[in-house]
ZALO-660028 format. One record per residue (C-alpha): residue number from 1; x, y, z. Coordinates in Angstrom, 3 decimals, decimal comma. Example, Ala and Ser with C-alpha at 12.3 -4.5 7.8 and 13.67 -1.06 7.14 Angstrom:
REM residues 2
+-----+----------+----------+----------+
: seq :        x :        y :        z :
+-----+----------+----------+----------+
:   1 :   12,300 :   -4,500 :    7,800 :
:   2 :   13,670 :   -1,060 :    7,140 :
+-----+----------+----------+----------+
//
This chain:
REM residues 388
+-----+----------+----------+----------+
: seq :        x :        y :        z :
+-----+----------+----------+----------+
:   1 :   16,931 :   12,499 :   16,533 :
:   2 :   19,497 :    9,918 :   17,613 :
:   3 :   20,252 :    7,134 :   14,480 :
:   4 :   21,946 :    4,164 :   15,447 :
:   5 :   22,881 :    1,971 :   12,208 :
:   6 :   23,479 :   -1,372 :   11,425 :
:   7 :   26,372 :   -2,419 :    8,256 :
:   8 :   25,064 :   -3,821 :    5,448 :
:   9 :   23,942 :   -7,409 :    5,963 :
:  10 :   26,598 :   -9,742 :    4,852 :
:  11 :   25,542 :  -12,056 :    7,554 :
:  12 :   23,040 :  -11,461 :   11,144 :
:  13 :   25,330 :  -13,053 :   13,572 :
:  14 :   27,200 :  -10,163 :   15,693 :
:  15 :   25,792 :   -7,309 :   14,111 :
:  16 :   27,034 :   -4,239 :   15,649 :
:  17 :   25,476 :   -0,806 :   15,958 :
:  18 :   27,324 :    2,089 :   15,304 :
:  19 :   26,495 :    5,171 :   15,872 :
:  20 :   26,626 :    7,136 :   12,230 :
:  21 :   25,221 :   10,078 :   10,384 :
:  22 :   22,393 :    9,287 :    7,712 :
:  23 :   23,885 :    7,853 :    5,220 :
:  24 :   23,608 :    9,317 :    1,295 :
:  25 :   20,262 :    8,110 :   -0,476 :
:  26 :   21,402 :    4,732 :   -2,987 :
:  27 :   19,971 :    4,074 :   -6,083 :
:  28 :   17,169 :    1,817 :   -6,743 :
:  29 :   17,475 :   -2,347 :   -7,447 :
:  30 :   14,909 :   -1,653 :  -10,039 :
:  31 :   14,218 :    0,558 :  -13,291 :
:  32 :   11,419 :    0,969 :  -14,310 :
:  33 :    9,405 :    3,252 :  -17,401 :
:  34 :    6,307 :    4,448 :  -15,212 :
:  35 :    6,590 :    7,487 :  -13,524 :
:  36 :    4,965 :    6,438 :  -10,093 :
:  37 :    5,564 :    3,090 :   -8,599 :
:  38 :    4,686 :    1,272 :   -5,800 :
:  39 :    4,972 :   -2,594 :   -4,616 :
:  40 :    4,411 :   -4,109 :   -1,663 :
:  41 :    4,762 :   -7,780 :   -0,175 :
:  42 :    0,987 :   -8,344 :    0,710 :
:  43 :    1,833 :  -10,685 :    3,288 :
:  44 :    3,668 :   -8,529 :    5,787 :
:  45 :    3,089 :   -4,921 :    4,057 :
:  46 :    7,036 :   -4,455 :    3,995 :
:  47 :    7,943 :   -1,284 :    0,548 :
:  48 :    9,522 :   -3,545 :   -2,101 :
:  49 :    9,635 :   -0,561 :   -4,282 :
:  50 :    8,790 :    3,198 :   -4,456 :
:  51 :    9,077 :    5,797 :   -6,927 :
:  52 :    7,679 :    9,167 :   -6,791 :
:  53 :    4,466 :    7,074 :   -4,921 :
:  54 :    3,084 :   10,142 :   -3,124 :
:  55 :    2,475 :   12,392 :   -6,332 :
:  56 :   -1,569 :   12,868 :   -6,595 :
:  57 :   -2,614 :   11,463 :   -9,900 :
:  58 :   -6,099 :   11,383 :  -11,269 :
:  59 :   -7,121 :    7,616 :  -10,687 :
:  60 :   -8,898 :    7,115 :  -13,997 :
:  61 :  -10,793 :    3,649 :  -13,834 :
:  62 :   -8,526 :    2,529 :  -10,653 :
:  63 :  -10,722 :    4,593 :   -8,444 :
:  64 :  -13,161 :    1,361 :   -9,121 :
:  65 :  -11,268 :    0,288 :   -6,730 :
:  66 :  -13,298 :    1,899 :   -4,182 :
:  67 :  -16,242 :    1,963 :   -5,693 :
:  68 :  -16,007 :   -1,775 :   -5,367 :
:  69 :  -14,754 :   -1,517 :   -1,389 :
:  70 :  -17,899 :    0,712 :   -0,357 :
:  71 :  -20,019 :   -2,285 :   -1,990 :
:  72 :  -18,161 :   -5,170 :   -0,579 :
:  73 :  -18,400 :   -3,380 :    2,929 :
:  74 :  -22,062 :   -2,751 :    2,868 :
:  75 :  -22,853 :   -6,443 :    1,751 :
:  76 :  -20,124 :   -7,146 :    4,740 :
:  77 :  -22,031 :   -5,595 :    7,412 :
:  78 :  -25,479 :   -6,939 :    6,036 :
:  79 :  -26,814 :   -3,644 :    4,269 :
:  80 :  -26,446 :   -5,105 :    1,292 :
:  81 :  -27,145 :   -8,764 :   -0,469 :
:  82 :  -25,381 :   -9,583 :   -4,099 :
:  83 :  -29,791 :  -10,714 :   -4,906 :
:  84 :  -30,330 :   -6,876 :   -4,813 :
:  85 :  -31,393 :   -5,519 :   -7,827 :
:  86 :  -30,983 :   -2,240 :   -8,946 :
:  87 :  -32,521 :    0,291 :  -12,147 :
:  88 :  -30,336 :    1,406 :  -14,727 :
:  89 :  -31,890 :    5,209 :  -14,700 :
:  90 :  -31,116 :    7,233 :  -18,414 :
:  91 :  -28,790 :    9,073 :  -16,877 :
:  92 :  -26,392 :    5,800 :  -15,815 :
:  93 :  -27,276 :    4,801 :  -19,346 :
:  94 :  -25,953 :    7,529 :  -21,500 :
:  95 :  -23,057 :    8,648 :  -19,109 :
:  96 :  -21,737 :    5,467 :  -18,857 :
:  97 :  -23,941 :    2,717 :  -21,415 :
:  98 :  -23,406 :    2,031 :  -25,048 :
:  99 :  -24,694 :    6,031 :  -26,314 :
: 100 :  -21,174 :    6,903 :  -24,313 :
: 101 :  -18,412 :    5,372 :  -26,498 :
: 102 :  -16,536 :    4,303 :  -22,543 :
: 103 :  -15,721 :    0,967 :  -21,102 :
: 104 :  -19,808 :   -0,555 :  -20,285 :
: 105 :  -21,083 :   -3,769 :  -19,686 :
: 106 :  -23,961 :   -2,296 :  -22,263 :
: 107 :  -27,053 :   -2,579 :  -19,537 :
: 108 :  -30,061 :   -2,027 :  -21,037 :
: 109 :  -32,514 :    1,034 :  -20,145 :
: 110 :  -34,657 :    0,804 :  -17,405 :
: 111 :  -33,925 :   -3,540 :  -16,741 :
: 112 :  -33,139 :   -4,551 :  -13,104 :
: 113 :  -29,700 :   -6,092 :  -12,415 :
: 114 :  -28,998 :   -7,799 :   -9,768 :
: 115 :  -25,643 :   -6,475 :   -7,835 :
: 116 :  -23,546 :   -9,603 :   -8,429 :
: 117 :  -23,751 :   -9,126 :  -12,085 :
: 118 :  -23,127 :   -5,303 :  -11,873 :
: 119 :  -20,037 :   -6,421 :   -9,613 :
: 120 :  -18,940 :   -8,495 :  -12,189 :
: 121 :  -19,431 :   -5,785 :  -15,045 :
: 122 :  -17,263 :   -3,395 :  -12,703 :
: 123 :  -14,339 :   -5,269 :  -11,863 :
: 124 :  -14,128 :   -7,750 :  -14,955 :
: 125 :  -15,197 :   -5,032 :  -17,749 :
: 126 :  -14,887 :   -1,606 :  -16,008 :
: 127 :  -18,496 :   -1,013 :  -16,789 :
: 128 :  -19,157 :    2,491 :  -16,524 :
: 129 :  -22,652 :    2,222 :  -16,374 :
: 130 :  -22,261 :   -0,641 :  -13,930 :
: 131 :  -20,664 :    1,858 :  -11,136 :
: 132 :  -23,476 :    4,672 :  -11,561 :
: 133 :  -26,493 :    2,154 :  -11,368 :
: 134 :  -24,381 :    1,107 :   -8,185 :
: 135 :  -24,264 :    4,760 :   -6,962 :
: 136 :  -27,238 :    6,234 :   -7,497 :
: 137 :  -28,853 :    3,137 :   -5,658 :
: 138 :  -26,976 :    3,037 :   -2,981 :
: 139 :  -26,818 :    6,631 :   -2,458 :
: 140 :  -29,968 :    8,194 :   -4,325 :
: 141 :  -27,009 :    9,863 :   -6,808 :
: 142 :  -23,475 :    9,523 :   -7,764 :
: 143 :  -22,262 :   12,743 :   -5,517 :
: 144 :  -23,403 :   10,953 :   -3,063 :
: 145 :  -22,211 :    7,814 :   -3,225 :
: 146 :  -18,779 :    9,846 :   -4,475 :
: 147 :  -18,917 :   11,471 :   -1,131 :
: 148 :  -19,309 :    7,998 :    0,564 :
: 149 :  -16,038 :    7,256 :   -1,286 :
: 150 :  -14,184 :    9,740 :    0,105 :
: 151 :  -15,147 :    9,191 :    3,712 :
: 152 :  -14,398 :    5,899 :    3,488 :
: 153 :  -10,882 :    6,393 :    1,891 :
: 154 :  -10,531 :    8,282 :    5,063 :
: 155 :  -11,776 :    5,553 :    7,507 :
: 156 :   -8,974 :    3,681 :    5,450 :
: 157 :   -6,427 :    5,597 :    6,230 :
: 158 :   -5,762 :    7,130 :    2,751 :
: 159 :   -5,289 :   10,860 :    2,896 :
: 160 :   -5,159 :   11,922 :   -0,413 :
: 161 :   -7,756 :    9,853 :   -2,230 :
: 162 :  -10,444 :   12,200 :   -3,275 :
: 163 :  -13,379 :   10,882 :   -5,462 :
: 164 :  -15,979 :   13,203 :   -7,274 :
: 165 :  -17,446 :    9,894 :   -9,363 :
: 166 :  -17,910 :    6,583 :   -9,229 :
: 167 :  -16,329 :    5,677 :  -12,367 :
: 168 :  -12,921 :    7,473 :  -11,824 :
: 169 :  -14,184 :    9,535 :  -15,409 :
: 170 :  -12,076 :   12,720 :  -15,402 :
: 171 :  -13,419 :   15,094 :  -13,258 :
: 172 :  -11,707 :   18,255 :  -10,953 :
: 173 :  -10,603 :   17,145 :   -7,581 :
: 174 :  -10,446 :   13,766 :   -8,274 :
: 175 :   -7,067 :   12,250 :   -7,276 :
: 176 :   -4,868 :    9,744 :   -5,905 :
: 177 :   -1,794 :    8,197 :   -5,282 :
: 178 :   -0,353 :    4,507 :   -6,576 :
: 179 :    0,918 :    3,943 :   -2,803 :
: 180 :   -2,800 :    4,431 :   -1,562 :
: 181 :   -3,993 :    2,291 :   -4,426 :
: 182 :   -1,703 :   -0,592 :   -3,766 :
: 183 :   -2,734 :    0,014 :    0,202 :
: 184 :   -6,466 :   -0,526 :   -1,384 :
: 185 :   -5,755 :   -3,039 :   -2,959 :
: 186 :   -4,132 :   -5,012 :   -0,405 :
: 187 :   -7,311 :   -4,069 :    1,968 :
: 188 :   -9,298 :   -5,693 :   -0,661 :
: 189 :   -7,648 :   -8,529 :   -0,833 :
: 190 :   -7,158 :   -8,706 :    3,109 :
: 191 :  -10,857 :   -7,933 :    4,132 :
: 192 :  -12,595 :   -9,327 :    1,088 :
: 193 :  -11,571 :  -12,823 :    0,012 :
: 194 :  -15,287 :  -13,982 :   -1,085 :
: 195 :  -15,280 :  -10,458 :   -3,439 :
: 196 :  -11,572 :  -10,419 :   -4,271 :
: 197 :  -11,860 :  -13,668 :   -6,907 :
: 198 :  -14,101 :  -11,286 :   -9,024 :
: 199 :  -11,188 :   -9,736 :  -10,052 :
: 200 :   -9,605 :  -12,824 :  -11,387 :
: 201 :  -12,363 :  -13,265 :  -13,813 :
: 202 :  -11,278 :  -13,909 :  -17,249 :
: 203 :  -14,622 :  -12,973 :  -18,696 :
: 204 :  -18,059 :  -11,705 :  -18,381 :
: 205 :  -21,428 :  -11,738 :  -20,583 :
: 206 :  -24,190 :   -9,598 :  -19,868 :
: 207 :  -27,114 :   -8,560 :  -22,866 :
: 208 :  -25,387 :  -11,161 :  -24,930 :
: 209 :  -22,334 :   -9,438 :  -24,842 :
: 210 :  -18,855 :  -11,230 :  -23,761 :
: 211 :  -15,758 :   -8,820 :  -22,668 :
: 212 :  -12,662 :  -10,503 :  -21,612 :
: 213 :  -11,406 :   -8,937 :  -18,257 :
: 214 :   -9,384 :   -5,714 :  -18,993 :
: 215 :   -6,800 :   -6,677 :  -17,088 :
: 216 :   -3,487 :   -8,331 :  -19,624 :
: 217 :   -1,544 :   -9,722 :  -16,801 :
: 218 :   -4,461 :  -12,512 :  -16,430 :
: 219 :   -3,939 :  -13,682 :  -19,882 :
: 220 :    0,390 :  -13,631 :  -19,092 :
: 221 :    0,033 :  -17,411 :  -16,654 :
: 222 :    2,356 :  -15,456 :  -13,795 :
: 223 :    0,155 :  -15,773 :  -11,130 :
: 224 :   -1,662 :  -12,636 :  -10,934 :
: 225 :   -5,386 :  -12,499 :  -10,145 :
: 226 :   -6,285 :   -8,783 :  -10,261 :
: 227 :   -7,333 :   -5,907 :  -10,302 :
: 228 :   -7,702 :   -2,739 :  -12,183 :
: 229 :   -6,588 :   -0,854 :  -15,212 :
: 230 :   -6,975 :    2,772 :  -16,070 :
: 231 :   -5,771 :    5,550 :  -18,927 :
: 232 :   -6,017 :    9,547 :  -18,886 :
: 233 :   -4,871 :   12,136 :  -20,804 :
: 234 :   -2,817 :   13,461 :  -17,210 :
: 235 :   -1,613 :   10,532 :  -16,215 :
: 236 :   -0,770 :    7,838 :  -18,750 :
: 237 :   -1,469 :    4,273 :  -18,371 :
: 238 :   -1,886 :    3,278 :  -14,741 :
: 239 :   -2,714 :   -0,569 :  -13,385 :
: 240 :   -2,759 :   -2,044 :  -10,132 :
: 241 :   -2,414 :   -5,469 :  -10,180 :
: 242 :   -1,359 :   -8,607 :   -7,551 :
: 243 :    0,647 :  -11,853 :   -8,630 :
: 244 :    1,061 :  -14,821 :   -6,389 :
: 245 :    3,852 :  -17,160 :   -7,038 :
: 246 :    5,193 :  -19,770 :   -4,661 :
: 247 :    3,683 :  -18,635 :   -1,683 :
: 248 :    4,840 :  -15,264 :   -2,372 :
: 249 :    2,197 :  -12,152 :   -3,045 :
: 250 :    2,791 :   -8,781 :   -3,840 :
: 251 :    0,747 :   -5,995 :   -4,910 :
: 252 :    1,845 :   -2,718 :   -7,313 :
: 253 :    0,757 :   -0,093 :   -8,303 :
: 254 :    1,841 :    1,587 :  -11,782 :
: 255 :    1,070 :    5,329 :  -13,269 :
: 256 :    2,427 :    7,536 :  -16,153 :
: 257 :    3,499 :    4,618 :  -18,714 :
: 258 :    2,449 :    5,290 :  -22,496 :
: 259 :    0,245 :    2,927 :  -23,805 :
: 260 :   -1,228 :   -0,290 :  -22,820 :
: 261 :    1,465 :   -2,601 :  -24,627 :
: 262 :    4,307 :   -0,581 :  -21,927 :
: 263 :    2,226 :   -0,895 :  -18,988 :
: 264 :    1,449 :   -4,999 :  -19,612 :
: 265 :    5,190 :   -5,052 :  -19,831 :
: 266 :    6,293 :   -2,813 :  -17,142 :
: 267 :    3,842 :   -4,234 :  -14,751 :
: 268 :    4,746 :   -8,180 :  -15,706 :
: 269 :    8,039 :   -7,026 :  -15,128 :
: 270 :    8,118 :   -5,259 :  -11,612 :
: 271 :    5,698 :   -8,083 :  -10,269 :
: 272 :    7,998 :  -10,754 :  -11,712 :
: 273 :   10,535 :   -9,150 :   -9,926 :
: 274 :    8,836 :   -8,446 :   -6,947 :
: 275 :    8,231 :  -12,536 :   -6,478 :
: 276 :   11,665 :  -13,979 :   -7,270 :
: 277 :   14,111 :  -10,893 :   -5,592 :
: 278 :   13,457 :  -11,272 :   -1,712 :
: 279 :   13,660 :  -13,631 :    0,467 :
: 280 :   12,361 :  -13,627 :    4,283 :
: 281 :   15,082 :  -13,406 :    6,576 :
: 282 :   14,478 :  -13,440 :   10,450 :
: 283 :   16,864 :  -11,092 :   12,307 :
: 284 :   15,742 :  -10,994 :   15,602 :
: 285 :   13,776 :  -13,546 :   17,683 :
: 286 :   10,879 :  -12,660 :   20,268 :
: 287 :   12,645 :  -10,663 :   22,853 :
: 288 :   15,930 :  -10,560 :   21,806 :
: 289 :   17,127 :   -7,231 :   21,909 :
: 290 :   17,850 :   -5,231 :   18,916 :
: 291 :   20,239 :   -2,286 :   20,247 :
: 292 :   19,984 :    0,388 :   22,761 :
: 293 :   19,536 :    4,186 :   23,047 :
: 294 :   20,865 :    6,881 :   24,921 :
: 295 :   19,780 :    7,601 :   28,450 :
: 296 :   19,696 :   10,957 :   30,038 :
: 297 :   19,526 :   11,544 :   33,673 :
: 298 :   19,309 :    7,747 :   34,256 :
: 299 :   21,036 :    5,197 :   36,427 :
: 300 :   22,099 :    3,683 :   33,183 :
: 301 :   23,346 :    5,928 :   30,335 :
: 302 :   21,543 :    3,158 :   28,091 :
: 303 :   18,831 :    0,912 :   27,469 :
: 304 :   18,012 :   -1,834 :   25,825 :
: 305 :   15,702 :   -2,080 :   22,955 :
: 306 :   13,259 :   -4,938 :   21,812 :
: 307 :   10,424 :   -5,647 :   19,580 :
: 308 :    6,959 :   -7,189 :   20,485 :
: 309 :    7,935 :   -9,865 :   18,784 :
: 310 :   10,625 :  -11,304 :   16,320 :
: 311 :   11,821 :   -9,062 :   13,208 :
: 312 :   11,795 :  -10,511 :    9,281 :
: 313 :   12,962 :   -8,628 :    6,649 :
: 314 :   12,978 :   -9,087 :    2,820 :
: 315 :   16,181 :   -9,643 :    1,703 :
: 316 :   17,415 :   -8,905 :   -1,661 :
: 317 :   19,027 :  -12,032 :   -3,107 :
: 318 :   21,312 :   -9,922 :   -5,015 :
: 319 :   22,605 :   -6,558 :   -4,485 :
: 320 :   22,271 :   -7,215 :   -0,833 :
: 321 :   24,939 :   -4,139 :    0,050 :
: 322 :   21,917 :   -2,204 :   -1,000 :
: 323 :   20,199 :   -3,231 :    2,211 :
: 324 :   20,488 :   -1,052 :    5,468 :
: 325 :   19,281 :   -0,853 :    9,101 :
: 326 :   19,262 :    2,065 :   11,620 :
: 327 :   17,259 :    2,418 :   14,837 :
: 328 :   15,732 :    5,780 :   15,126 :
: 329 :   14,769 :    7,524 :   18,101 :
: 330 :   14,193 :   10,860 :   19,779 :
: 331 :   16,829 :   11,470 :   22,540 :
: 332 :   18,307 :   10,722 :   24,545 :
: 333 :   15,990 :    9,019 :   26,286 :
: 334 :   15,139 :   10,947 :   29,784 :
: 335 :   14,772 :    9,035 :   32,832 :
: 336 :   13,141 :    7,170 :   34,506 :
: 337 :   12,355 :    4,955 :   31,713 :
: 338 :    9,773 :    1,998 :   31,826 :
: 339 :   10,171 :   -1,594 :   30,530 :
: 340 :    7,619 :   -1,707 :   27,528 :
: 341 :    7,690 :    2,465 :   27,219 :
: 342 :    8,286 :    2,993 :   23,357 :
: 343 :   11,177 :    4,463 :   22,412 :
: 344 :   11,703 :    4,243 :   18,678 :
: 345 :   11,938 :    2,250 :   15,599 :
: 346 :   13,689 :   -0,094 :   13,600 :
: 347 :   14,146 :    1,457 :    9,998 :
: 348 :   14,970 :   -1,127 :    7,236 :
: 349 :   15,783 :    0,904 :    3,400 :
: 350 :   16,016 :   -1,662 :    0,214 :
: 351 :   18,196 :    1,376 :   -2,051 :
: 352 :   16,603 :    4,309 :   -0,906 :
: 353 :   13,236 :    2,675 :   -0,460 :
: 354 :   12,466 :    2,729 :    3,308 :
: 355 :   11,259 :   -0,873 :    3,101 :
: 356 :    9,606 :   -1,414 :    6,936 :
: 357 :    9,557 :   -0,105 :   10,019 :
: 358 :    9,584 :   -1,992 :   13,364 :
: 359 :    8,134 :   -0,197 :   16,896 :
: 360 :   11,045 :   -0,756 :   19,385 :
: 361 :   10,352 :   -0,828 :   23,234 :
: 362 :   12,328 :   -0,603 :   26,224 :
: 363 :   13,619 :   -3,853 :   27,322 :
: 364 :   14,338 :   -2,907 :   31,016 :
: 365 :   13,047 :   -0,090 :   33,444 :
: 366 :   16,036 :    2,971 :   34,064 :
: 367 :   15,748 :    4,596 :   37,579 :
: 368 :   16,997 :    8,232 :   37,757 :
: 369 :   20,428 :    8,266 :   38,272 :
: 370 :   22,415 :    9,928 :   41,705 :
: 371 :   23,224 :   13,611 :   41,338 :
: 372 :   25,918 :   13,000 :   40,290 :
: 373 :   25,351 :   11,177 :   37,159 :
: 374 :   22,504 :   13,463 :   35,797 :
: 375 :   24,953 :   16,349 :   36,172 :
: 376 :   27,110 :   14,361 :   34,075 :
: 377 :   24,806 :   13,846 :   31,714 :
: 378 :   23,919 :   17,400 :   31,845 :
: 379 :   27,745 :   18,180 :   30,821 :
: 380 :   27,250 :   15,847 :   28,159 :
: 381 :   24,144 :   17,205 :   26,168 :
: 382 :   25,977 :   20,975 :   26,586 :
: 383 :   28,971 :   19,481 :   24,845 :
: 384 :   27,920 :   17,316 :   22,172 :
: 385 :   24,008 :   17,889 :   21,998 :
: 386 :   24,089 :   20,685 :   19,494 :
: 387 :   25,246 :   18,174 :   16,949 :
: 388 :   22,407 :   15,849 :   16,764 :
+-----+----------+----------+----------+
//
């Protein structure tokens, strides 16, 4: 693996590369009380922030989160219409209605509820008995429509989400991770915009009964507009919530925080930070090339390295020593190489959060050298190879 690194970015005009050895992990920009963290600018996707992100946790009442995206998918594609109705059986009444002492919109036995108001119960009151009516109509019962959950986690590209409920009620098996939620919730707010304001509810009445939305960052006037909370005995206070602010989004995701007055605070906090720390820089225009890697056996003993298009990155305003670059790649790079092949990757780290990474291409096409050169080359790699 061949790591070609950039200096810290005190300014972008004549950056050099250097060729260095990885350089010793830096401490983060940000503190924070929860255990697992994750933030991400929702705009571009870039890491603002990670700590321990990859840990399973049990979801709690997060893993609404998907409960929600299987139903805003299947009204997507047409399977679905928010005039559906749908039974509230006994069982979706005791497990999760008023005889079960958990979060419920408090739907009565046996009525009909049409799905916009059971979407509402779900994502503004956590309703309990709001997800199973869901589930076991959608899917005959809530295994089922559990199973559905996990498939499509998988479709989503999230690899450890497992869900055995639709309620994210404690249950064996069922876990996640807050980088997965945050990537959730960023697909929900992508792929769902005429869904996604449900979540910015500030209330919701249903059998004469009004719950403010769960969410406290709604009630805070920073911008934020969703999404979920959740609480278990494993995993603390969790939230995953998304603030806008001067054209600015980002999304985080928060686990293992002690009650619900520290995670309103630790959450206002890393979102607040998340909107006023960064700016978007531009590094590199369309086709201007980024660096180059090593060529073996080629005409060239280098070549040149571009993006598809031009590179941004999100700058810390302060602390921007923190801030490093390297362009990774597998090499060298054996010949004959073709303009366009991919080669590697920009790597940007914010601390020791790896922040983004860029696909890098060949800029040029790299005949095989003369005999001559690839035997030098060959002397090379005997000399100096074994240290890569």
């Amino acid at each position: 693996m061949q790591l070609r690194a950039f200096p810290p970015f005190a300014g972008f005009l004549g950056l050099a590369l250097l060729l260095l050895c990885l350089a010793p992990a830096q401490a983060q920009l940000f503190e924070t009380k929860a255990t697992q963290a994750f933030m991400i600018d929702a705009d571009t996707g870039t890491v603002l922030f990670s700590k321990d992100a990859d840990k399973p946790i049990p979801p709690a009442s997060m893993a609404k989160l998907m409960t929600m995206e299987v139903v805003f998918n299947a009204i997507k594609s047409g399977r679905l219409k928010l005039d559906d109705t749908f039974v509230v059986s006994e069982n979706a009444w005791r497990k999760g209605g008023a005889p079960s002492g958990t979060s419920t919109m408090f739907a009565k036995l046996k009525s009909a509820i049409r799905l916009e108001d059971l979407i509402q119960g779900v994502t503004v009151q956590a309703a309990n008995d709001g997800c199973i009516v869901i589930a076991e109509g959608m899917a005959g019962s809530e295994d089922n429509f559990a199973a559905q959950m996990t498939e499509r986690a998988r479709q989503l590209g999230l690899k450890t989400s497992t869900f055995v409920n639709s309620t994210g009620l404690p249950a064996d098996g069922q876990q996640t991770t807050v980088r997965e939620l945050a990537q959730l919730a960023l697909h929900l707010w992508r792929d769902y915009p005429d869904f996604y304001r449900y979540y910015s509810l500030k209330d919701f009445t249903w059998n004469k009964i009004s719950q403010r939305n769960r969410n406290p960052l709604l009630a805070m006037d920073i911008g934020a507009d969703g999404l979920a909370v959740g609480a278990s005995e494993a995993a603390g206070f969790g939230i995953v919530a998304s603030v806008s602010h001067d054209g600015t989004r980002v999304i985080a995701a928060m686990s293992g925080l002690a009650n619900d007055k520290e995670r309103a605070e630790e959450a206002r906090k890393l979102l607040d930070w998340g909107v006023r720390s960064f700016e978007k820089t531009e590094i590199f225009a369309k086709d201007e090339v980024v660096g180059e890697a090593q060529v073996f056996g080629g005409a060239k003993s280098g070549v040149t390295l571009k993006a598809k298009g031009p590179i941004a990155i999100f700058l810390p305003i302060t602390n921007r020593d923190k801030l490093t670059a390297r362009i990774v790649y597998t090499g060298p790079v054996a010949a004959p190489v073709e303009e366009g092949q991919p080669v590697g990757a920009l790597r940007v780290w914010i601390g020791d959060t790896l922040s983004q990474e860029t696909p890098l291409f060949a800029a040029e096409s790299i005949a095989v050298g003369t005999l001559p050169q690839r035997a030098l080359d060959a002397v090379k790699e005997l000399a100096i190879g074994w240290l890569r």
